[in-house]
N, C-alpha and C positions, 0 to 999 in steps of 0.2 A: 710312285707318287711321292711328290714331297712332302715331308713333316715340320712343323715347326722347328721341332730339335736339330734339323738339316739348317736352319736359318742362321747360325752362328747369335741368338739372341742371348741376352743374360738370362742366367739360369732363376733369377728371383722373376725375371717374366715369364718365363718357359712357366712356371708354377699358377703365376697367377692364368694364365690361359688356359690351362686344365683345369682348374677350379672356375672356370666360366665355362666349361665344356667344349668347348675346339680342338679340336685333334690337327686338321689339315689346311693348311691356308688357300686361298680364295683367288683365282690368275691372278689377279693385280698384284695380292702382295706376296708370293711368290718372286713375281720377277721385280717388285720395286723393292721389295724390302731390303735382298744381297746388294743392291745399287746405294741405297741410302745409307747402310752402315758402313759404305768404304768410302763416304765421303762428299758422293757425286751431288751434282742439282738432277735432279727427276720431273719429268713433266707425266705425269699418269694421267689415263685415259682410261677410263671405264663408263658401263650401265650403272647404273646408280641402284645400290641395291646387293653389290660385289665386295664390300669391307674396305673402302677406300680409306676411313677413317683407324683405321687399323695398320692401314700401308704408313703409316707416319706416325703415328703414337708408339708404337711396337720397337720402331729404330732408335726414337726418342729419347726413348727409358731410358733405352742400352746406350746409345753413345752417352748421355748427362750422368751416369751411374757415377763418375769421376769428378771431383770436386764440388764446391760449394759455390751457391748464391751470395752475393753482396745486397747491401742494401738500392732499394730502386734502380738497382741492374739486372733484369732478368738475364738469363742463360737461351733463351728461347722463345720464339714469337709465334703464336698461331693465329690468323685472320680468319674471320667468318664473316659471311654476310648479314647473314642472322642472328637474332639473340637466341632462337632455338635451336640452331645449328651448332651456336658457340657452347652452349648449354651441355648439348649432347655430346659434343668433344672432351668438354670438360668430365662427364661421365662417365666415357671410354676412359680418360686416364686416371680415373684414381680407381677403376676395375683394373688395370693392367700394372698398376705401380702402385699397389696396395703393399707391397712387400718392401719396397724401396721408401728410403728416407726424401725422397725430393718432394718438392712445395709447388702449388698451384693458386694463381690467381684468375679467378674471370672478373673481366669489364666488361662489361652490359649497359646498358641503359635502361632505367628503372629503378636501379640500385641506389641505396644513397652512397657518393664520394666518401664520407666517412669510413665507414667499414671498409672500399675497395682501396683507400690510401693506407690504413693500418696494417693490410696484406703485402702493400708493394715495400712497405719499409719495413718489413721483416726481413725482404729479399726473400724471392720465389724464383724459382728453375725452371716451370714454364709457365709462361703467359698466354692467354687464351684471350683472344679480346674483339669487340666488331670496330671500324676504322675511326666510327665517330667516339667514341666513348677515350678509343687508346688516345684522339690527338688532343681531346679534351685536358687529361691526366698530364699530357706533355708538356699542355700549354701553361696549365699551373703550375710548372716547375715540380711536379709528382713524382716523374720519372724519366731517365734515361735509356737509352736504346744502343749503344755503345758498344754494349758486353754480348749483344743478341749474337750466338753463332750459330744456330737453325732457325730458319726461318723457312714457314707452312703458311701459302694460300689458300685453304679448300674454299672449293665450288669456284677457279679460278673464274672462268668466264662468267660466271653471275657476278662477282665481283668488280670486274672489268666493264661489264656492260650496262650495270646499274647505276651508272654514275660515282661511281669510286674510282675512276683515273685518276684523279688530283690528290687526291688523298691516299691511295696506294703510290703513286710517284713519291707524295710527299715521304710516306712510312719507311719505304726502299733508301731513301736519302739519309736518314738518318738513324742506316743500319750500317755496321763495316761492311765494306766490300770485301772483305774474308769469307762472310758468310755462306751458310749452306742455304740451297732456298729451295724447294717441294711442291710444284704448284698439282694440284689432282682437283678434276673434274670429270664428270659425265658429257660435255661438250665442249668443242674447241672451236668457237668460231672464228675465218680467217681473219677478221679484221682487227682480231687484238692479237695477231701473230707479230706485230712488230714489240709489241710491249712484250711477252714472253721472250724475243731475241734479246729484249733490254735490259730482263731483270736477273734473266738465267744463264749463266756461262758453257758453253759445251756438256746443257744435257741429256739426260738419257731418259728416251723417248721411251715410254711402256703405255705399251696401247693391245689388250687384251681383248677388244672387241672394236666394232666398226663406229665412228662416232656418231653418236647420232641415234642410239639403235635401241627398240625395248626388248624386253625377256622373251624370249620364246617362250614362257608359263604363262603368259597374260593372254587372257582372250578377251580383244576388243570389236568395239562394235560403236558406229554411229546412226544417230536416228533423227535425218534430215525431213524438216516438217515446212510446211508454209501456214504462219498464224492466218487466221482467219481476220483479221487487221492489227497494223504496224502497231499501234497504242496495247494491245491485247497482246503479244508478243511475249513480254514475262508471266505474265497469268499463265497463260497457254505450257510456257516450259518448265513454270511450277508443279502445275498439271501433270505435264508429262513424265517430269523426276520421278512424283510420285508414283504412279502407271507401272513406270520400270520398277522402282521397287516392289512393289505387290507383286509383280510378275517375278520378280527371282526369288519371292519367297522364304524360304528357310537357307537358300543358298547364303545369303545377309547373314552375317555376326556384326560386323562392321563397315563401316566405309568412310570416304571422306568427301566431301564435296565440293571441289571447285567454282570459284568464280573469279574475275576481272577485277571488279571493281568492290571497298570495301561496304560502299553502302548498301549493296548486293546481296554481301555475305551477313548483315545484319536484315533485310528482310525473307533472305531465303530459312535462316534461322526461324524467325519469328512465323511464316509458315509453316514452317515443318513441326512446329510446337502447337502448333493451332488447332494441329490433323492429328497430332497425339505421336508426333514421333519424339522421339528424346534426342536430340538435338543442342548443341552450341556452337556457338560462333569464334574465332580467332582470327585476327586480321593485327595490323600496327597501330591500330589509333587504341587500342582496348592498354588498361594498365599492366605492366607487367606482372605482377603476380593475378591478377584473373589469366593471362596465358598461360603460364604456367601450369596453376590448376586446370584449368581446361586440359590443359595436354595431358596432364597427369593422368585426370578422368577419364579419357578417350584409351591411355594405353592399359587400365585398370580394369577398362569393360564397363564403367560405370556410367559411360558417354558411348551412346554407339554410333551415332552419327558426328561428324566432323564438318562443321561448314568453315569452309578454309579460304584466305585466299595466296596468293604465292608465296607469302612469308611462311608458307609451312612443305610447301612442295620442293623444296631444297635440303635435301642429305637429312631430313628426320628418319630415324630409324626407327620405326614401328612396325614389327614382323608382321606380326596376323591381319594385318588389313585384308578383308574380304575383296572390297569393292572400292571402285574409284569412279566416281561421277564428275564430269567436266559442265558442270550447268551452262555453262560460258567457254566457246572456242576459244582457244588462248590466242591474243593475239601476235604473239612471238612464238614460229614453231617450237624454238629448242624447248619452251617452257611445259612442253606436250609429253614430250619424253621425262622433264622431272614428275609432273605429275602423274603419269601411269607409272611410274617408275617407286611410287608410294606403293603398289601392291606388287605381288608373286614376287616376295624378298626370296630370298636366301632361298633359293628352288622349288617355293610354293606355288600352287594355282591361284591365280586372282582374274579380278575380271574388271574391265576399263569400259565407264557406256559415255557416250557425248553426246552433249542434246547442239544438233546444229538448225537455225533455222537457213533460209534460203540466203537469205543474205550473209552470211557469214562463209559460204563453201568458199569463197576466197581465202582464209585461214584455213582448212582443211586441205585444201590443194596446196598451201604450203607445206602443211604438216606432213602430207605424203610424200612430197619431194625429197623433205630431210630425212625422213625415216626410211626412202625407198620400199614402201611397201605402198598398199592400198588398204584401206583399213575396212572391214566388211558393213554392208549400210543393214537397217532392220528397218521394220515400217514403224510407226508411228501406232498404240494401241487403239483398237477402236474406238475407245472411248474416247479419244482425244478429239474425235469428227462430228463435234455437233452439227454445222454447215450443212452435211448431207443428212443427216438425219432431221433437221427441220425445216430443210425444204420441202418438203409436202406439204407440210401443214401449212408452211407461208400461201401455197398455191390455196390450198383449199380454203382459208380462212379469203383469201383474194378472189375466185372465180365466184360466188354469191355477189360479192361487193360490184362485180359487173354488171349486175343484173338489178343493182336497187336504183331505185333514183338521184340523181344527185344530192336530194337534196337529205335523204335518211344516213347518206356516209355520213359515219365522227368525224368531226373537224380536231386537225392536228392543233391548232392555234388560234390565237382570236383573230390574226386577220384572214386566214384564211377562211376561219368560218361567216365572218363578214364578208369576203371577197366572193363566197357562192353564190348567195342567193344574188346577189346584184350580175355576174357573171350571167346567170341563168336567167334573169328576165331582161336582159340586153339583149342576151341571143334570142330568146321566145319574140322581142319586139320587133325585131328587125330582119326575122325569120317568117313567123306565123303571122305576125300584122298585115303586111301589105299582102299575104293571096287571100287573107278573107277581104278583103276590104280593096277596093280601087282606086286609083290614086284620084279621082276626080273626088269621092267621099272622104280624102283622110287627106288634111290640108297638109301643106309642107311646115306651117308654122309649128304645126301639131306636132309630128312625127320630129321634130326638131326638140319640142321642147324637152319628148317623152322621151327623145335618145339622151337627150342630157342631163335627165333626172338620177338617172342611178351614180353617177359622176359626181354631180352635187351633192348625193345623198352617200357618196363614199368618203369626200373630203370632212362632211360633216359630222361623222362618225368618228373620224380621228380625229376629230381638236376635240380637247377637254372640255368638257362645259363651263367652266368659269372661265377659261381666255373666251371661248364663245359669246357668253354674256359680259364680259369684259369689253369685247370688241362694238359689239353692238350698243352698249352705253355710251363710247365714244362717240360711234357716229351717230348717235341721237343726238349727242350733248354739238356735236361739229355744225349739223344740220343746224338746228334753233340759235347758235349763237354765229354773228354774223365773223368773217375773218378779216383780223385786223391787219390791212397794210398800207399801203402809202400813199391811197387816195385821197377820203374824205380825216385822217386822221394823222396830216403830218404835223410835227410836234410847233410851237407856235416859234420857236428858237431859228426854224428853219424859214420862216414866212419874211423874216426880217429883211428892208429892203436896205441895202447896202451904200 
């Protein structure tokens, strides 16, 4: 089995990785790490969950051990999508290069400029940065990209496909083409294989697992429901979260919970605090230091629920996640695989539940495609079926109501309850009248007036009473007063004989 010490790494990193506890490194950086320190471009392929952030921090160190930063020329470039992902990179390297003299700066967004331009003009060895923030720095004339001779994409394809082409094109451009470049992900999608042929020169492919694939530690499970109506739909999968929770019971230390959308992740929150679970929220719109702390809290145990939405299902490294809840099918499979891929880190058991309603098994049936598996369905708790449990009562409360008269049902509304009685003595008159009665004894003029009484007496019921009496003034006032027009009252101008 390989050792670290087999790694040819510097011996001040050898030190700091036994004083974090590692002994044996992890497929990926096994085979990427002898590749990155002779030089190569490496495109890595892993589960997410495997030390991918290790595979390129570790070589880092070691190759930057030799010389010094200049001012606003870093030595070294690492891209993240995320400000938590960039965060947590940043993390790994001053664990890992605690012993070494080199300098680190993260750009983020949130930060003020101040503080992150005082770091770049000291001159730092690596930079850590997300794309918006680094071309921000560039544009002010902050810093230069010149001197960069490694160059780290992680989470490539989230990079590439979240709308960072123009801006990863632009970053590449005004790096040497000398450079060493690193790209590591947990999926490759083919359609950014042309931009990988672009950026990276003849390299070496390490792929330690199938892409696309979760841990064999995870046990997952979906629970395909049909709301009881389209508008009820969230209510119902509120519901349901919770259901499943109470059902794993003390299984629960933590978990995280997914959703789509971020205003999602602020009411699924606000439920789950309602019902007395302890609960917060993290999405992009929230200010950067409430992230922060949130995350903080969550990996402290002080936070046991995590309402998340994808800004956090990307390369965070938080071991003990129990549980992972997908409140919301993703609707991009690869994004199924970051998200389980939060729990059964580093060879633990974790458990993955999905609340699918019926209209979304189009996103699952993708998710299975990429994953090639099928993922196991569960039913839905009982509790969740009020439908069939008050059906009875709808019938019982209904079967009596057959049998009263028309005219003892509640009226729903005022015109229906106006609309009955007139209903029922239309039909009584025009039913029951003519067999008591013969048509020689019930004139036609009669049976005419009294079929059009209730008509009359329906339209009369809907106008307001003052247009009513409004109207009726009129044609009082129309009657009595004679109408003037062009008979007896043309004007004397017009009589005039010409």
């Amino acid at each position: 089995m390989t050792k670290f010490s087999d790694l040819e790494l510097d011996p001040r990193v050898l030190k700091a990785i036994e004083e974090a506890g590692y002994e044996t490194p992890t497929p990926i950086q096994a085979q990427a790490i002898p590749h990155a320190l002779t030089g190569r471009d490496v495109l890595g392929i892993a589960q997410t969950g495997t030390g991918k952030t290790a595979s390129f921090v570790l070589p880092m160190i070691t190759m930057l051990g030799k010389g010094r930063a200049r001012a606003r020329m870093p030595r070294s470039l690492v891209l993240a999508p995320t400000r938590e992902l960039a965060a947590q990179v940043a993390e790994n390297f001053e664990t890992y290069a605690k012993h070494t003299k080199l300098t680190m700066a993260l750009l983020i967004g949130g930060v003020s400029f101040k503080d992150q331009d005082r770091l770049i003009d000291r001159g730092v060895d690596v930079l850590i940065a997300t794309p918006g923030r680094l071309l921000d720095h560039f544009q002010r004339g902050k810093l230069m990209l010149t001197g960069v001779q490694i160059m780290v994409v992680d989470e490539a394809d989230r990079m590439l496909d979240m709308g960072f082409i123009p801006d990863i094109e632009k970053i590449f451009k005004l790096t040497p083409f000398t450079r060493q470049t690193l790209f590591f992900s947990a999926t490759m999608a083919p359609e950014i294989t042309r931009i990988t042929q672009e950026f990276l020169h003849n390299p070496e492919r390490v792929e330690v697992a199938r892409q696309a694939t979760t841990s064999d530690t995870i046990v997952q499970a979906v629970c395909v429901f049909k709301p009881s109506r389209k508008d009820r739909t969230a209510s119902e999968k509120r519901n349901l979260l919770r259901l499943i929770i109470e059902n794993e019971g003390d299984k629960i230390t933590n978990g995280i919970i997914f959703c789509n959308r971020k205003i999602d992740v602020d009411l699924v929150a606000k439920s789950m605090k309602k019902h007395g679970y302890d609960a917060s929220p993290i999405h992009g719109d929230l200010d950067q230091s409430v992230r922060t702390r949130t995350l903080n809290g969550f990996r402290d145990g002080e936070i046991r629920f995590l309402i998340a939405s994808d800004v956090a299902a990307r390369g965070l490294d938080i071991p003990n996640v129990s549980h992972v809840f997908n409140f919301d099918v993703p609707i991009h499979a690869e994004d199924y695989v970051h998200r389980v891929g939060r729990t059964g880190r580093a060879g633990r058991e974790g458990h993955a539940f999905t609340l699918c309603p019926v209209a979304d098994e189009k996103y699952l049936n993708a998710i299975e495609a990429l994953v090639k598996q099928t993922v196991p369905r569960i039913d839905p708790p009982n509790a969740l079926k009020p439908a069939k449990a008050d059906a009875p009562q709808e019938e019982k409360s209904s079967a009596p109501a057959k049998d009263k008269p028309a005219a003892a049902k509640p009226a729903r509304s005022r015109s229906r309850a106006k609309a009955a009685p007139e209903v029922a003595s239309a039909a009584t008159e025009e039913t029951v009248q003519p067999v008591a009665e013969t048509p020689t004894e019930q004139p036609a003029e009669k049976v005419a007036r009294t079929r059009s009484k209730p008509a009359e007496a329906k339209l009369a019921e809907k106008q307001p009473a003052a247009k009513q009496d409004q109207r009726n003034r009129g044609r009082q006032r129309n009657d009595n007063n004679a109408i003037v027009g062009m008979g007896d009252h043309v004007p004397a101008f017009l009589q005039r004989s010409l």
